[in-house]
N, C-alpha and C positions, 0 to 999 in steps of 0.2 A: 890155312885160312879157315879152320875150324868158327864153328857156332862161338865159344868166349873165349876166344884169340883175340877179336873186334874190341876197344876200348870204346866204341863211340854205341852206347846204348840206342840210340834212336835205327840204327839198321839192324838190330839184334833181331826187331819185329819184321824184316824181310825177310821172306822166305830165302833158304839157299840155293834153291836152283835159279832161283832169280839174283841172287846176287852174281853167281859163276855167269851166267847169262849173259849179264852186262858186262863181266871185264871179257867177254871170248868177244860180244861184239864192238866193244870199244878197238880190242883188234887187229879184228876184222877192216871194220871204217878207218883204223888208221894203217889199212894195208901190211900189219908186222905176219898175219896170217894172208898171205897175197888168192887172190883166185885159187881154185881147185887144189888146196893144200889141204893134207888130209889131215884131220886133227883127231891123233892115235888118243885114246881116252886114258891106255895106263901112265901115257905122257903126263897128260893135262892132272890127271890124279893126284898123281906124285908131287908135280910142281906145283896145283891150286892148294894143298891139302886137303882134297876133299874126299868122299867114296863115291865110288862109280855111280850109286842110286842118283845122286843131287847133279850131278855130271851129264847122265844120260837124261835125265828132264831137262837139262839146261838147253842139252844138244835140242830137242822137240822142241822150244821157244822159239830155239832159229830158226827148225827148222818148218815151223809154221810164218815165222815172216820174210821166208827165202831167202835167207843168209846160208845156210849148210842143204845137204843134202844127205840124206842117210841112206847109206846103199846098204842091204841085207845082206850079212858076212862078209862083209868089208868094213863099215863104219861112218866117219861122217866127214866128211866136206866143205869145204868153202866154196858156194856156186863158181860157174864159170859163165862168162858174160860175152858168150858168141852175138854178134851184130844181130840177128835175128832174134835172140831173147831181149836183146838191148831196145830193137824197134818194139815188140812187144809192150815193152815195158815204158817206153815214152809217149804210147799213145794212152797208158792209164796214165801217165804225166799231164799230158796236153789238158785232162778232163779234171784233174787235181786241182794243177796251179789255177786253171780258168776259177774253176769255183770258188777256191780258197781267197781269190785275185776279190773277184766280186764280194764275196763277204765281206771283208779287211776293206773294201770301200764304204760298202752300206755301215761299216761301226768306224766310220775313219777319225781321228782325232790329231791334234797336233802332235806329242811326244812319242808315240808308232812309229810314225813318218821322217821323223827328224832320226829316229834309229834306222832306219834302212836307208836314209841318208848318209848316215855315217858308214853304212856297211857297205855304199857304194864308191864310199868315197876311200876307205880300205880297198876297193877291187882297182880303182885306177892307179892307187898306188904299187900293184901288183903290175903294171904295165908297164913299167919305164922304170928301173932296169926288169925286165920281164922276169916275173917268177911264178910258177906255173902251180906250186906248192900253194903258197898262198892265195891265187887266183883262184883255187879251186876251192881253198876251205871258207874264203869269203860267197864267193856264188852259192854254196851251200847254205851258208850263213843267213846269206838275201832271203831263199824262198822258204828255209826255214822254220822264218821270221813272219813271213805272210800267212803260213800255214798257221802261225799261231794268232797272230791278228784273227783268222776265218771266225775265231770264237767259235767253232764247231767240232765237238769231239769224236764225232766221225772222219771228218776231215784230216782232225789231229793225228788218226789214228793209222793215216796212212802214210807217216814219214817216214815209214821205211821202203817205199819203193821211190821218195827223195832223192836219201840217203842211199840207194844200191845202185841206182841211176847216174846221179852227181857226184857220189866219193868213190863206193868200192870201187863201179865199173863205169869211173867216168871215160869215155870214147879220148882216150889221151892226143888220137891222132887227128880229133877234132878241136884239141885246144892250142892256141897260140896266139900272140898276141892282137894280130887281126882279128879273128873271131871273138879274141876276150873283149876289146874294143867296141866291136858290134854289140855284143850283149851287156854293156855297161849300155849304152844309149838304151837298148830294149828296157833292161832292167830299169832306167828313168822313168821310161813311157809308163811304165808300168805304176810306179812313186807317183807319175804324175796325175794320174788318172786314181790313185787311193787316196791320196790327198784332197782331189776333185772331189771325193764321193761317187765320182762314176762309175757305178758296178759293172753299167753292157759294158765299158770301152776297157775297163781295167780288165774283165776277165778275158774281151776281144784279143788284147796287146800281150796277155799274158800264156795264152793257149798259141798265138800266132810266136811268140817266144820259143817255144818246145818245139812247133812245128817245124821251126825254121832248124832245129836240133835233127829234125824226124828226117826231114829234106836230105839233108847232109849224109846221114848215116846212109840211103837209100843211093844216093850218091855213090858214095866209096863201094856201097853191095854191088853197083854197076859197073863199074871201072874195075872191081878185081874180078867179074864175070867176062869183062872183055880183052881181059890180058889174059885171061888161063886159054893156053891155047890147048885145051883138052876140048 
């Protein structure tokens, strides 16, 4: 994957560790490097065609937006997504989607709207015959989509704790098709209130969304506290 291996000039101008970057977290997100798999560099070396130099800044990209972890003489990681990092991490959710929710209303327009329509209307079809693959890369797809609506590049810039939340370490033992069910109406309330224009009520419905995720996980932390019989 050398500098003019590339036929397509316009990414000649990205940097290489940014290119390795993006295919270790593509991935990543698509689970082919799962949780805490250690990703050996003279591995990745050999097989990206790269040298260690562009390699090991790539690995620092991740490992500033929490995707790897870089342990000193050992090397580098794919996080691991204990329930406890997971709650951590959905309550910087709960304060995202809210805001992103209200922004995406206060700039609302028709053709936005009709897309996260469509992208609800992909999650119901994920329901019946239930597929848990697809359920998950559409729900991703949903808040996404919002985050980009926010029109705010600060907001923009937080999709990766979306993304580490809802794809790498989605709580799989929260997903089924009950619960996808439930969060297809939520996700509505949500449309319906960006559509509205109504910023309180969309960021209301959209934070009380994640909650309802926050609930759950807090849940299951109780229940396996009350069967350890230690």
């Amino acid at each position: 994957m050398g500098r003019g291996t590339d036929p397509d000039t316009a990414r000649a101008h990205i940097p290489l560790a940014d290119e390795v970057a993006e295919i270790l977290r593509e991935r990543i997100h698509t689970h082919r490097y799962a949780t805490g798999t250690w990703l050996r560099q003279e591995t990745l070396s050999a097989e990206l065609g790269v040298s260690r130099t562009p390699l090991r800044e790539a690995l620092r990209i991740l490992e500033r937006e929490g995707l790897v972890q870089i342990v000193a003489g050992k090397g580098a990681r794919v996080v691991t997504g204990d329930v406890d990092t997971l709650l951590d991490a959905y309550q910087l959710r709960a304060v995202v989607d809210g805001l992103a929710a209200r922004l995406a209303a206060e700039r609302s327009s028709a053709e936005p709207v009709r897309d996260l329509r469509r992208t609800i209307d992909v999650q119901r079809a994920a329901l019946d015959p239930w597929s848990p693959r697809d359920y998950t890369q559409s729900n991703v797809d949903f808040h996404e989509e919002i985050i980009h609506l926010a029109g705010n590049e600060f907001v923009l810039n937080q999709l990766t704790i979306l993304r580490v939340t809802a794809q790498v370490f989605a709580p799989v033992a929260l997903i089924g098709p009950d619960s996808a069910l439930r969060a297809v109406a939520e996700h509505t309330a949500i449309t319906d209130a960006i559509e509205a224009g109504d910023g309180p009520e969309a960021e209301r419905v959209a934070r009380a969304h994640i909650d309802t995720t926050i609930r759950r996980l807090e849940e299951t932390v109780s229940a396996a506290a009350s069967a350890d019989p230690s």
